[in-house]
Every structure is written in structure tokens, then in C-alpha cells.
TISELUM-418007 format. One record per residue (C-alpha): residue in three letters; x, y, z. Coordinates in pm, 1 decimal. Each point is the difference from the previous one (the first is absolute). Example, Ala and Ser with C-alpha at 12.3 -4.5 7.8 and 13.67 -1.06 7.14 Angstrom:
2
{ala {1230.0 -450.0 780.0}},
{ser {137.0 344.0 -66.0}},
***
This chain:
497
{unk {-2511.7 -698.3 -3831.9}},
{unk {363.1 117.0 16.0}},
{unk {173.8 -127.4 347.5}},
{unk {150.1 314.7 158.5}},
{unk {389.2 -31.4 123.6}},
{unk {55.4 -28.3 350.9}},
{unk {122.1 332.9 136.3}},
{unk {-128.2 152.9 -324.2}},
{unk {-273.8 225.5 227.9}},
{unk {295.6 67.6 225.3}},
{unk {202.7 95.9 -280.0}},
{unk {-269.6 209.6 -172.9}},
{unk {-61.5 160.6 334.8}},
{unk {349.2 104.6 2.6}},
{unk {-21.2 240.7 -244.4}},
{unk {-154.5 232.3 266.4}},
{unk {305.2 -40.2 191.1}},
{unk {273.6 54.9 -301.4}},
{unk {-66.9 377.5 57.6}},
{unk {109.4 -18.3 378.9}},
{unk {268.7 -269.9 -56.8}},
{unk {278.6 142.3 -250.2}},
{unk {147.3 -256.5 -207.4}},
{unk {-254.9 -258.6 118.0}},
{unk {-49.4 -190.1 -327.9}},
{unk {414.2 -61.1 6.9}},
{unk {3.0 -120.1 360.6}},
{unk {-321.0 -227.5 -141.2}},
{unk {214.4 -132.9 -246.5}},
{unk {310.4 -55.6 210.4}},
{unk {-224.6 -167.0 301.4}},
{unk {-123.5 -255.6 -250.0}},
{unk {371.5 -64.1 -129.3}},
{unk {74.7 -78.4 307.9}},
{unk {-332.6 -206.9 81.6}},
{unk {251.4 -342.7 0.3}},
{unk {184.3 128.9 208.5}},
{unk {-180.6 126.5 229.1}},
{unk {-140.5 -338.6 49.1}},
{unk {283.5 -170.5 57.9}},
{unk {92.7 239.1 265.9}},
{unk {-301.0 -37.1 152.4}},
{unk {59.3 -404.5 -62.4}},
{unk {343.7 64.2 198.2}},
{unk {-128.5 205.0 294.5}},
{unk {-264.1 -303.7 90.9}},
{unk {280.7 -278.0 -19.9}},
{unk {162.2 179.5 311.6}},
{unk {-225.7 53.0 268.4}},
{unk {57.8 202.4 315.1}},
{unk {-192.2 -204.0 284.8}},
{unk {27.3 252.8 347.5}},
{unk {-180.6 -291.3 229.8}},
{unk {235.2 -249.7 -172.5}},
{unk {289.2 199.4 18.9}},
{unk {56.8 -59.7 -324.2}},
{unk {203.2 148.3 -284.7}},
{unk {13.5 361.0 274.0}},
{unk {346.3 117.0 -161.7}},
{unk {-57.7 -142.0 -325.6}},
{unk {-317.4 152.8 -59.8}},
{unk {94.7 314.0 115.8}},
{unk {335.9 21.4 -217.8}},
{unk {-224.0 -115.2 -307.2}},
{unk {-233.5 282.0 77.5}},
{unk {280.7 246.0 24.0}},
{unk {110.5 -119.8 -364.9}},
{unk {-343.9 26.9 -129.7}},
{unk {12.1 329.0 96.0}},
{unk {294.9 94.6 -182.2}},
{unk {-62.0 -144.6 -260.1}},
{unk {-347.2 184.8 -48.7}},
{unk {205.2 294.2 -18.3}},
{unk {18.5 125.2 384.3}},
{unk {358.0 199.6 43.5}},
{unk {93.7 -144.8 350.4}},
{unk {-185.6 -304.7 173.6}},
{unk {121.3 -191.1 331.7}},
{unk {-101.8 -221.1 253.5}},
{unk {-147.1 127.2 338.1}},
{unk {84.2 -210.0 315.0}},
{unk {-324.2 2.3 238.4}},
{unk {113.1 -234.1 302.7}},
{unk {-197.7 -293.3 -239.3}},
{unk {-98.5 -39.1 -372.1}},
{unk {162.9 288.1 -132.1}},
{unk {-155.4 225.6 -273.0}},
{unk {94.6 246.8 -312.9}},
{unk {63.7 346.0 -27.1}},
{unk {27.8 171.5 -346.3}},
{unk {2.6 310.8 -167.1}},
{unk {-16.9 155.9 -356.5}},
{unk {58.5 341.3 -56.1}},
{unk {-153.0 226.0 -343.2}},
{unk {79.0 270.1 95.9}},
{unk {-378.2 72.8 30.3}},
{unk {-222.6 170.4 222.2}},
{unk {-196.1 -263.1 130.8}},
{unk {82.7 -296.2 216.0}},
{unk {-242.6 -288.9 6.5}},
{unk {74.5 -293.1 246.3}},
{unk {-21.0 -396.9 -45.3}},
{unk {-69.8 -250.1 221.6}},
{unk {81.7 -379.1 -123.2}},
{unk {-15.8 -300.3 214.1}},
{unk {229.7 -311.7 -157.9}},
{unk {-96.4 -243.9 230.1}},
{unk {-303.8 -287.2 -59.8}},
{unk {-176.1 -209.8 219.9}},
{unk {50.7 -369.8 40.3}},
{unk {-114.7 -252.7 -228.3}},
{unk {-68.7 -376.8 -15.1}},
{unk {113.1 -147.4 -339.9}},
{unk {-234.9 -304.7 -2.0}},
{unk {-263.5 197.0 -3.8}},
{unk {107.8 233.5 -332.9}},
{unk {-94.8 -83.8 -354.6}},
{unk {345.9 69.5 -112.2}},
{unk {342.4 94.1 243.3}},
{unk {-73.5 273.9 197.1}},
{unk {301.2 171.3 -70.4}},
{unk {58.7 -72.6 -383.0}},
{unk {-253.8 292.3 -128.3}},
{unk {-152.0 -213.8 -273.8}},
{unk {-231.9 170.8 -300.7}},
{unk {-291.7 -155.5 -65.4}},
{unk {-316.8 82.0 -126.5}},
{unk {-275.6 105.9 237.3}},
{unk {-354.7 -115.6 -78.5}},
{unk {-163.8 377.8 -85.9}},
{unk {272.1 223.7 52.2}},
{unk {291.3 -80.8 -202.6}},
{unk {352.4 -91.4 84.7}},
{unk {99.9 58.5 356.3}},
{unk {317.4 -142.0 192.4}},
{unk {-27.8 -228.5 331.3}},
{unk {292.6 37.3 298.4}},
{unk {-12.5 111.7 337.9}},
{unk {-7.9 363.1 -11.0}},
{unk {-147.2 58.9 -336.5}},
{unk {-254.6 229.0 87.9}},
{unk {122.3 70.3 379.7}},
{unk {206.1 171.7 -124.4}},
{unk {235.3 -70.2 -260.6}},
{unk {-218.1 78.7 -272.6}},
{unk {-134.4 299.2 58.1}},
{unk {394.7 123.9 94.6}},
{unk {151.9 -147.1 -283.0}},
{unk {-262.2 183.8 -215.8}},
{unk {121.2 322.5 162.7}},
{unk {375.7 -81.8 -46.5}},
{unk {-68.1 -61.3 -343.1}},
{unk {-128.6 369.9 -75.7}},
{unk {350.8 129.6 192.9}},
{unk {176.0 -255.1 -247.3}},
{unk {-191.1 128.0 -305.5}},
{unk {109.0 364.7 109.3}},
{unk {312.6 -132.1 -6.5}},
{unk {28.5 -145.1 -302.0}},
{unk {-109.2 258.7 -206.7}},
{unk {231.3 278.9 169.9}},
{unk {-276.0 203.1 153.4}},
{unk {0.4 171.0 335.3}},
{unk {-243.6 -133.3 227.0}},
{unk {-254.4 312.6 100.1}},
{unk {14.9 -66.5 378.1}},
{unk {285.6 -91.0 204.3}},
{unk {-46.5 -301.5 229.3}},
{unk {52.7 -178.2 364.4}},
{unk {-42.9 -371.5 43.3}},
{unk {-68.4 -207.4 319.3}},
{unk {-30.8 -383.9 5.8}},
{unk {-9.0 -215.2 254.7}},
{unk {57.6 -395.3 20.9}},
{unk {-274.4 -65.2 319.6}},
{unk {-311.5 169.9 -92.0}},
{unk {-155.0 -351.7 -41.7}},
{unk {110.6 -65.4 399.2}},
{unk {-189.5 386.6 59.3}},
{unk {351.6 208.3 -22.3}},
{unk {113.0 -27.0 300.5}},
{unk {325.7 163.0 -60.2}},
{unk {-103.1 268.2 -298.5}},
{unk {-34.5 270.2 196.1}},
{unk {354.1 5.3 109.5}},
{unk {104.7 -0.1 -370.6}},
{unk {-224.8 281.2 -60.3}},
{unk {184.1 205.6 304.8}},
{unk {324.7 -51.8 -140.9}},
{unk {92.1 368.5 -15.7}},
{unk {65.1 15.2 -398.7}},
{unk {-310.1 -213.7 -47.6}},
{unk {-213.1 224.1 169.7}},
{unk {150.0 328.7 -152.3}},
{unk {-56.6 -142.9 -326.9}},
{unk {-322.2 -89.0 93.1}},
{unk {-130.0 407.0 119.6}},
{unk {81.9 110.3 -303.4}},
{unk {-282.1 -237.0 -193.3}},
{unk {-386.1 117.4 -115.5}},
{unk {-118.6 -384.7 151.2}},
{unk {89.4 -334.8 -28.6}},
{unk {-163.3 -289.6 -157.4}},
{unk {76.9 -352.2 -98.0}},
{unk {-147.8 -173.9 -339.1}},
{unk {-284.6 -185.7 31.2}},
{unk {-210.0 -182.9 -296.1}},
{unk {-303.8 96.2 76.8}},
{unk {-257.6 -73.8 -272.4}},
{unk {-276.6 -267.9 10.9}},
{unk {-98.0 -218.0 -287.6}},
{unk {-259.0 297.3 -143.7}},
{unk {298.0 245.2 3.5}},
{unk {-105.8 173.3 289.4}},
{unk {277.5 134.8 163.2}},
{unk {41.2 173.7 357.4}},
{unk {196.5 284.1 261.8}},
{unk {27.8 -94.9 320.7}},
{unk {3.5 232.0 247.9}},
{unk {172.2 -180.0 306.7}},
{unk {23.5 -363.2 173.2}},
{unk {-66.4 -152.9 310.2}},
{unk {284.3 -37.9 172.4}},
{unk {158.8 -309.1 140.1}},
{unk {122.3 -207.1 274.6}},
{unk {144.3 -354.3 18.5}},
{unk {50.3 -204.5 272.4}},
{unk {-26.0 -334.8 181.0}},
{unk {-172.6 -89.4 368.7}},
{unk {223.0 -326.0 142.9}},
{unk {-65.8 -201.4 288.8}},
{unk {208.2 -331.2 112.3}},
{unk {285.4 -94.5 225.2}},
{unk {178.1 335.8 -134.2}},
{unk {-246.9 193.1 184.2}},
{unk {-104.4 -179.2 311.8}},
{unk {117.3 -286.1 195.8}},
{unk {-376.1 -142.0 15.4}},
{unk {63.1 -117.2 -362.9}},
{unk {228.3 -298.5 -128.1}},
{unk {320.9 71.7 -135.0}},
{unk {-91.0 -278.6 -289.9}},
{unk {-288.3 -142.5 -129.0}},
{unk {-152.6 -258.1 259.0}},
{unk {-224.1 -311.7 6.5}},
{unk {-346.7 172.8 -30.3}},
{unk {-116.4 -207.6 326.6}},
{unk {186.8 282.6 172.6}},
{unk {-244.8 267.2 -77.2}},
{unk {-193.3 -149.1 311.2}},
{unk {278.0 189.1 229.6}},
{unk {211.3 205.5 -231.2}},
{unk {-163.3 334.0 -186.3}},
{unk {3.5 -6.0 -365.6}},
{unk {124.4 294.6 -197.4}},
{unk {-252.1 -56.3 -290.9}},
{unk {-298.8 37.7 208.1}},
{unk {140.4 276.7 186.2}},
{unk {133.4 188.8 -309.1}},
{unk {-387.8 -78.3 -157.3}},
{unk {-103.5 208.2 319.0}},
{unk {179.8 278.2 -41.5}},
{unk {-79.4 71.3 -372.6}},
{unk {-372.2 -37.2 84.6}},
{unk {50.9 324.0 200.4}},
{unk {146.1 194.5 -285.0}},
{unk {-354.2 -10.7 -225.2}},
{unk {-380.8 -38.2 74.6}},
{unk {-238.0 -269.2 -26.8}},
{unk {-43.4 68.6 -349.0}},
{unk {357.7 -85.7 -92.9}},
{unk {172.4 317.5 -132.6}},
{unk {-116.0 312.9 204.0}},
{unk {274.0 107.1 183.8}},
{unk {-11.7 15.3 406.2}},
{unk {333.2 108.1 105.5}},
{unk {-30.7 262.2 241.9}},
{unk {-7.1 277.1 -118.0}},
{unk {93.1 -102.2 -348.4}},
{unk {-286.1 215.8 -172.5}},
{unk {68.7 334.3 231.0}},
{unk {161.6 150.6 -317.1}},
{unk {-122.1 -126.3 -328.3}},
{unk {-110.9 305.5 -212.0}},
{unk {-364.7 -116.5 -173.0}},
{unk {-31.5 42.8 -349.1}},
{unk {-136.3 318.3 -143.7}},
{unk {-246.3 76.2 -247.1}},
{unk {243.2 66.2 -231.8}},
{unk {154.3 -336.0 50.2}},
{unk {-287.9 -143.1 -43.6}},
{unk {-94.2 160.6 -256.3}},
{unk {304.3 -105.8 -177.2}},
{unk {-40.6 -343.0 91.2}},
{unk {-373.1 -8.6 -134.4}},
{unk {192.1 97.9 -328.8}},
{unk {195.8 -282.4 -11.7}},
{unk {-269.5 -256.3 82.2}},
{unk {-226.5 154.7 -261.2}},
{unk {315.8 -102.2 -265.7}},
{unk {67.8 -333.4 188.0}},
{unk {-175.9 -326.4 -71.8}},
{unk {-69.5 -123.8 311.7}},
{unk {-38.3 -345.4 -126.3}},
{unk {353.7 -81.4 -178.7}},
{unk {143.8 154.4 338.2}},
{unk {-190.7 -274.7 174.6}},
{unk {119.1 -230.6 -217.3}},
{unk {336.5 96.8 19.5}},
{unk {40.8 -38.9 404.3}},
{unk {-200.6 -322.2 -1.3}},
{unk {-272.2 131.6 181.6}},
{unk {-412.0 19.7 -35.7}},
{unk {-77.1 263.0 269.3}},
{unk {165.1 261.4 195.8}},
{unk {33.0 51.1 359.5}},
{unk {-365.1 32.4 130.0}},
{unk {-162.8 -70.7 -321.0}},
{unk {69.1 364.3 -65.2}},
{unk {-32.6 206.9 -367.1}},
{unk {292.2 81.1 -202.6}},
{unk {33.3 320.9 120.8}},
{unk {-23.8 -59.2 395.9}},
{unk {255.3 -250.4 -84.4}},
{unk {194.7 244.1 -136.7}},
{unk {5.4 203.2 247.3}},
{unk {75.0 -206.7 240.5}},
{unk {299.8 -137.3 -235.3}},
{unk {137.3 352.5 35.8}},
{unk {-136.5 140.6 291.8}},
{unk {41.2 -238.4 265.1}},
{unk {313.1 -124.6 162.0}},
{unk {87.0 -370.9 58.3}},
{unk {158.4 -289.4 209.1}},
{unk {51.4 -267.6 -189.5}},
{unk {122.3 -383.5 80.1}},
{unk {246.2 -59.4 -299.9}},
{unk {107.3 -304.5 79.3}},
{unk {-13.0 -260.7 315.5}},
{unk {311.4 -217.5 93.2}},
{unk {-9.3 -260.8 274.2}},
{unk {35.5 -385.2 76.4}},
{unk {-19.0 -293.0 -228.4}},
{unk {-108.8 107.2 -367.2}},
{unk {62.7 -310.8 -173.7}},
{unk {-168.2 -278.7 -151.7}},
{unk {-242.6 -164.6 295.7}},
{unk {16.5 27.6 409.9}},
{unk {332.2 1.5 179.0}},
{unk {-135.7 61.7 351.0}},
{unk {240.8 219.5 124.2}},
{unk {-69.5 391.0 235.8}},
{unk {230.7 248.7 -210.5}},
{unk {208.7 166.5 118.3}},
{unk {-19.2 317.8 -198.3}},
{unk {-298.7 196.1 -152.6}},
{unk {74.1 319.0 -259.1}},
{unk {-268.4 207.8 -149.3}},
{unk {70.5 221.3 -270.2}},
{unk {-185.9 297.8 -35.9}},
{unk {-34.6 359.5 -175.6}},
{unk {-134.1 283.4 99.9}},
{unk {-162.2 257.7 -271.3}},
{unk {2.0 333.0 117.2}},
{unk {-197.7 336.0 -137.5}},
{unk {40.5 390.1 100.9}},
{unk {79.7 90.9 288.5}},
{unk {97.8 -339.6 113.6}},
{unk {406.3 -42.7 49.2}},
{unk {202.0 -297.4 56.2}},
{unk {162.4 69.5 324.1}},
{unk {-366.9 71.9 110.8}},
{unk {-169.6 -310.0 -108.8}},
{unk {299.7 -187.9 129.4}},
{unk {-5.8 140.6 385.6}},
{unk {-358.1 -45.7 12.2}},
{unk {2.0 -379.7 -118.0}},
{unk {293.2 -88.5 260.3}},
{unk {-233.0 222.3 257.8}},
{unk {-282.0 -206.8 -102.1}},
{unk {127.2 -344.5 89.8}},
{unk {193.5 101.9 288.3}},
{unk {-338.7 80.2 171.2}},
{unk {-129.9 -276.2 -62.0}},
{unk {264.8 -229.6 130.7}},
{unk {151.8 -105.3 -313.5}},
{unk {327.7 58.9 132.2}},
{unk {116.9 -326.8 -132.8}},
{unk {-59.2 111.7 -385.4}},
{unk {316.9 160.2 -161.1}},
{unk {-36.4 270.5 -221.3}},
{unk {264.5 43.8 -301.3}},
{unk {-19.9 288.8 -214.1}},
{unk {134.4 -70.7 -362.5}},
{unk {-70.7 284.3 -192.8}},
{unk {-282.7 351.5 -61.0}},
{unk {-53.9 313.2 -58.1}},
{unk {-362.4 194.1 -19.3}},
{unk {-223.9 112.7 -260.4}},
{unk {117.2 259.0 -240.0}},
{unk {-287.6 268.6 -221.6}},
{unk {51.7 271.0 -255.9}},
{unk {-277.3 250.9 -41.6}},
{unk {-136.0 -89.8 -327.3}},
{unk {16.8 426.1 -109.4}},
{unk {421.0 -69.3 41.7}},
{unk {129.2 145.1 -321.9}},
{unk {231.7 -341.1 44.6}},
{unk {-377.0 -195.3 -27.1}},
{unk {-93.8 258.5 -230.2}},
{unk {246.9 -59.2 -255.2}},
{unk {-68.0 -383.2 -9.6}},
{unk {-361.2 68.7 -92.0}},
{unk {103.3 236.9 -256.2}},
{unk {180.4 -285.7 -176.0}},
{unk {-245.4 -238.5 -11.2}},
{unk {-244.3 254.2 -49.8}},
{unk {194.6 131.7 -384.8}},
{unk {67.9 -377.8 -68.5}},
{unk {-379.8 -50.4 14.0}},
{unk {76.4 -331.3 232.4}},
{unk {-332.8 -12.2 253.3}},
{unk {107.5 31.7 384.8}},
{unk {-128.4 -3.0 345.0}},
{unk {145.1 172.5 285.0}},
{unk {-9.4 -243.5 330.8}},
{unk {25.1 171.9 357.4}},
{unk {280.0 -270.5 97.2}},
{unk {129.2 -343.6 -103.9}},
{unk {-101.0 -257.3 225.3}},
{unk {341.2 -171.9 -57.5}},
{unk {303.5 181.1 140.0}},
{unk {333.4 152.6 -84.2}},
{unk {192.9 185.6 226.6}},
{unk {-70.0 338.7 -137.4}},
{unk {-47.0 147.8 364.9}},
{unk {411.1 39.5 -24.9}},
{unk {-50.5 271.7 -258.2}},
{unk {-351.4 145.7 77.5}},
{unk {45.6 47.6 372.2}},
{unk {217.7 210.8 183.4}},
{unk {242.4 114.8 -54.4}},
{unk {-26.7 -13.0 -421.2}},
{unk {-348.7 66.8 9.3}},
{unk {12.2 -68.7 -346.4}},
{unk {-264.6 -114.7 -190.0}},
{unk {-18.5 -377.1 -157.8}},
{unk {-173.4 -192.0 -207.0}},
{unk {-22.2 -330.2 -234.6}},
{unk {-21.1 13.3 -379.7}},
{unk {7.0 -150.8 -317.3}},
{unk {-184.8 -201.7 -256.0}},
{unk {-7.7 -386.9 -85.7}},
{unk {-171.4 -282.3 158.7}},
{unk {129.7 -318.8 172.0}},
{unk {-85.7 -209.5 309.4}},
{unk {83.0 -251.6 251.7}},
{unk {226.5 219.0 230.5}},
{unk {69.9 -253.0 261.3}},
{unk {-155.0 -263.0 -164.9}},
{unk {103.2 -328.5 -215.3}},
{unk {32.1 113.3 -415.8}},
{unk {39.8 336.2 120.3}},
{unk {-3.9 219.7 -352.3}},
{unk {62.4 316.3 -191.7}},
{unk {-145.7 69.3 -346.5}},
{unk {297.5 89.3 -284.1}},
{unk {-200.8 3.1 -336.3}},
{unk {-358.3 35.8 50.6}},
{unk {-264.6 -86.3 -172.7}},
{unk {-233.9 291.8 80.7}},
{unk {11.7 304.5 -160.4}},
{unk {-132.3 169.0 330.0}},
{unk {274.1 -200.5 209.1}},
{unk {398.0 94.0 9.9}},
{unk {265.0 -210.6 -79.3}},
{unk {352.5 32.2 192.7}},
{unk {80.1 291.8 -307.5}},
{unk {-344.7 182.4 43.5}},
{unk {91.1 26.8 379.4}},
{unk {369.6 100.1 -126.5}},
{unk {-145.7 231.5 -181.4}},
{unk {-218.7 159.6 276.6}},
{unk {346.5 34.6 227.1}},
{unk {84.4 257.8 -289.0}},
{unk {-290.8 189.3 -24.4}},
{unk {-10.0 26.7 402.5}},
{unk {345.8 136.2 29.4}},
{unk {-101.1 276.5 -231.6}},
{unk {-313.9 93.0 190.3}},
{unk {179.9 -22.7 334.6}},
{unk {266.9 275.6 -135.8}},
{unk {-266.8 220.8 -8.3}},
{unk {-27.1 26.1 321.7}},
{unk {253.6 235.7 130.1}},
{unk {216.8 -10.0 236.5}},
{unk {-73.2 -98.9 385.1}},
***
């Protein structure tokens, strides 16, 4: 039996989109010319990471942005000063109609090199066991793949002298891994936002195909909010200044234990429903639409590699797949991501700390907004006397949906839909991305995340992004090129605003 090609189905299913995409079998050719390439830029944008909770590389990675927006083609690109991690503003004008908007985010979470299979920041091929030859850095798939993938189609316009059908605005931001605390001052900037009005919607490149080729829309995401609860000799006089002989906790109060008490108030008995006050008052259920949707995507999913995947044997409850999912959509969250306090070394050392920091997120759905969900949890442990328990806001914003009959949503389906590639639409991400800014007032515009290829471990050790794959049902980094030009042309067809 003769082995098909990977991307060979893609390709073949391409030829339904040759009619809509003039020229499309030149910009094929030049996007694989510049496959190499592409790489190595790819390769180059990993070896310099923008850390917002380090404060690391904040002006470099923005000015490196800034040139890989010019260099992709956009007329005029500069740097936007927000009061912290700054962000890029660009523009490229066709003279067309239509005015589509980007949203990019150049930053990347933190990463611990001992734990990688190879340096997290030197985007090394290898082959993938199954899927063909993918590259592993910090920010491969979260998201400097998926971006570079859509700065290559600009560069393939480019290079072969054609106009691009739509004229574009791009945002990116250096914090969104710290929950964007600053982007929606960049976003106000008066030629920012005029720029902005004048767009059909706004999206930001996503690979999102799993290992079948299934790809999907998402309508929205939960929104987000970072912060930190404190307690210690910073916020009372009842605690020690230092760490202490832990004898001492006879007659002195110990932040830990205090600190434990207050975060048992924020959920129930079972561990993760939420009991802030008032915390629910808001939260919009899920439809039947929605859940029809979601049904959809469960009936596509296997519910056992997903499993396998997050380490897990059961969900909350011992619930099915789709009660699961629902709730993975549907429900919003307080969650514990990390505990800091004492001695965490090797052994005892005895001592009362001085200190205790949790770090927590909450996950937000309609109609629930961050300045809400914020007042009510400082409300919340007020009344209950947890004066004592300090309260730092890093970073959030709140959920953000598009109506899935949006000719903006529309469009995407008709791409995927003439390139034959299977999709489900998904009422909301569960993850976030601060696409509130654009979809609330006053833009009101609609928003979305698309694109094909598969990769993995966002936030994780050997996070990855697939370049050459070995499925013909999957996208390499030039399929997903490839689907940036075909989605440009659809998008012109929408008129003007």
C-alpha cells in the first residue's frame, strides 16, 4: 500500500480553495521556499523570551516584535508605553475595503530548564513519536507558532509582489501570561483604538487541531484574574518580622495556619465549588445551544487519550465526559496555583514563618467581570475578620463571546468548511486571552481564535509545535501558512464595517 504524504489531503483539499484564493498555487510555492526560513525565524523568536512576572527582556521583546512586524511587511509599527510591559501597534494598508484586526501576545511563561529534554529556549527539531517533526522552546505553541505561521503568509505576499486582500491592525502585548494588566491602556491609546473601529473582528492564531485532524472555532474564553492573598509581619504586628524558633507558635500566631483559614472560606467542602459571596450572582448558565455544541465536540473527542494526557483516571465527581465538559466550560473557578511559606527544604528546621503567599486564579464566564469578582472577594474576607490577609491584584480582565452566526465566525467556518478540514465549534475556551479589550465596550467588536496545526505543553516542560507532519490530516507550520492566505481572502469578503 502506497504511504500518502503528509499534508497531501490538505493539499488535495486545497484545490477547493484555489478558486477563492487567486494565485494560491504561487503563494504555495513561495511559502515552501521559504519553509527554512521560516523555521529559523521561528528558532530566533524562542531564543529571546519576554518573561512579564520576571521582568524580563520587556523592551527587548517589544522592539523585536516591532521588527517582526516590519519585516512581515506592516508599513508603520511602534512601541506602545502602558505604565508596565509595553506592547505593539501596527498597521498595513491595501488600499482595500476591509480591515481585519490581530491580536499577538510575545510573551511566555516561565520555565525550569532541568526539567526540559533539550534548552528551553534553543527551539530544537526533532522527531515526534506519531506526528512528525515538531520544534521544542518555550512559546512554541503559546504562541509563537501559530504567529509565525501567520507572518509567514504576510511574508509570502510579500515576496511574490502581491497586494494583500485585506488591510490590517496588530496588537501585542508582552504580559498576557501575568493576565494583561496593562493592555487595555495600549488598546486606548487614541490611534490604537481608531485603528481598531475601523476592523470586521479581531483574532489571534491559534493551532488548533488534535492528532485525528480535527480542528475547532472558539467562540469566547473565560476570562481571568491573577492575584496573591499574603499574610506576615507586612500585614499585622501579631506576626514575626522573620522566621522564628517554631516553639513560639505556643504564644505567637502563625501566618500559615491563618492564611490555610482563609482559603478554606473561598471553596466548599468538596474542594473547588466556589463560596465567595456572592461570587455566582452573575454567571450566565450554559444554553442549549452551548451545549449542544459541546456534545459535538465530545462526540469527536476521545475521552480516554484526554485522560491520559492530564494524568488523570476520573473527573470531578466521577462524572461522564460530557458533564465534565460542561462543567470545564460552564463553571467558573478559584483555584490554589501555588502555596509559598516556611521551610521547604530538605528535612525539619523548626522554625514559625514569618510569611505565607498563596497564589491563585480566578476563571471567570459571562456576565462575571473582574472588578466584580474582585470587590466581592475583599468583601468576603473582610466579614469574616480576615482583616489581616492582604489582597494584591496582578492582573484580569473578563470573559469575552462572539455569536457563532458573526459573519467574522462565519467566514472561519467557510474556510475550513472548502478545505474539507473537519471542525467543531466550542461555546468558549476554558483557557483565557484577554479578548474582552476588543469584544466589550466600547469596540464591541467581535473576536475569535483560529488556525490549524497541533502542538502541546503550553506551560509545561518540552512544550512543542509540529513543523513537518507526518499526518496527512494534520498541518505542518506551511499548511497553517497556507490557511493565513486563504482566510485573508474570505475575510475581504466581508465588507466594510
Amino acid at each position: 500500500m502506497r504511504t500518502i504524504g503528509a499534508g497531501l489531503v490538505l493539499a488535495l483539499a486545497a484545490s477547493g480553495a484555489a478558486a477563492q484564493t487567486p494565485g494560491r498555487a504561487q503563494l504555495e510555492r513561495v511559502v515552501a521556499g521559504q519553509h527554512e526560513a521560516t523555521v529559523k525565524a521561528l528558532q530566533d523568536w524562542i531564543a529571546l523570551p519576554t518573561i512579564a512576572a520576571e521582568k524580563r527582556n520587556v523592551a527587548e521583546g517589544a522592539d523585536y516584535m516591532r521588527r517582526l512586524a516590519l519585516d512581515a511587511g506592516f508599513q508603520q509599527a511602534r512601541v506602545v508605553q502602558s505604565g508596565g510591559v509595553p506592547g505593539v501597534f501596527a498597521t498595513l494598508d491595501a488600499g482595500a475595503p476591509v480591515t481585519l484586526g490581530i491580536y499577538f501576545m510575545y510573551d511566555v511563561k516561565q520555565y525550569e530548564p532541568s526539567e526540559w529534554a533539550s534548552p528551553p529556549l534553543a527551539g530544537q527539531l526533532y522527531d515526534r513519536a506519531g506526528e512528525g517533526q515538531a520544534i521544542r522552546g518555550r512559546g512554541a505553541v503559546n504562541q509563537k507558532g501559530p504567529e509565525t505561521a501567520f507572518l509567514a503568509a504576510l511574508k509570502a505576499f510579500k515576496a511574490s509582489g502581491r497586494k494583500l486582500p485585506v488591510n490590517l491592525v496588530l496588537v501585542a502585548e508582552g504580559e498576557e501570561e501575568i493576565a494583561s494588566p496593562n493592555f487595555p491602556t495600549i488598546v486606548a491609546d487614541p490611534e490604537v483604538a481608531a485603528a481598531l473601529k475601523k476592523t470586521v473582528g479581531v483574532f489571534i492564531p491559534a493551532a488548533s487541531q488534535g492528532q485525528d485532524g480535527q480542528a475547532g472555532i472558539t467562540l469566547g474564553a473565560k476570562g481571568a484574574v491573577e492575584f496573591q492573598l499574603i499574610v506576615g509581619g507586612e500585614t499585622s504586628d501579631k506576626y514575626p518580622k522573620a522566621d522564628v524558633h517554631s516553639s513560639n507558635y505556643a504564644r505567637i500566631e502563625s501566618p500559615a495556619w491563618r492564611l490555610v483559614k482563609a482559603l478554606d472560606t473561598l471553596v466548599a467542602d468538596d474542594g473547588h465549588t466556589p463560596t465567595i459571596d456572592g461570587f455566582m450572582d452573575n454567571v450566565a448558565p450554559l444554553t442549549p445551544r452551548q451545549k449542544e455544541l459541546i456534545a459535538q465536540r465530545v462526540a469527536v473527542t476521545d475521552e480516554a487519550k484526554e485522560k491520559k494526557a492530564l494524568g488523570i483516571g476520573r473527573w470531578i465527581n466521577d462524572e461522564d465526559f460530557q458533564t465534565s465538559s460542561e462543567r470545564f466550560l460552564g463553571q467558573p473557578t478559584v483555584n490554589i496555583q501555588g502555596l509559598v511559606s516556611g521551610y521547604t527544604g530538605v528535612g525539619g528546621k523548626t522554625v514559625l514563618p514569618s510569611r505565607a503567599e498563596a497564589k491563585l486564579e480566578f476563571r471567570l464566564v459571562p456576565n462575571m467581570t473582574r472588578d466584580e469578582v474582585v470587590t466581592k472577594l475583599k468583601a468576603h474576607l473582610a466579614k469574616r475578620g480576615f482583616d489581616d490577609v492582604k489582597v494584591v491584584v496582578s492582573g484580569g480582565y473578563g470573559p469575552n463571546q462572539t455569536d457563532e452566526n458573526s459573519p467574522f465566525i462565519q467566514a472561519q467556518k467557510r474556510v475550513f468548511e472548502r478545505l474539507k478540514i473537519p471542525y467543531t465549534l466550542t461555546p468558549r475556551n476554558a483557557g483565557s486571552w484577554p479578548g474582552v479589550v476588543f469584544n466589550g465596550a466600547p469596540l464591541n467588536l467581535p473576536t475569535g481564535q483560529f488556525g490549524i496545526g497541533r502542538g502541546g505543553g503550553a506551560h509545561a516542560p518540552d512544550e512543542w509545535f509540529l513543523i513537518k507532519s507526518g499526518n496527512p490530516k494534520v498541518a505542518g507550520i506551511d499548511e497553517a501558512t497556507m490557511l493565513y492566505v486563504d482566510y485573508l481572502y474570505e475575510v475581504a469578503k466581508l465588507g466594510r464595517r
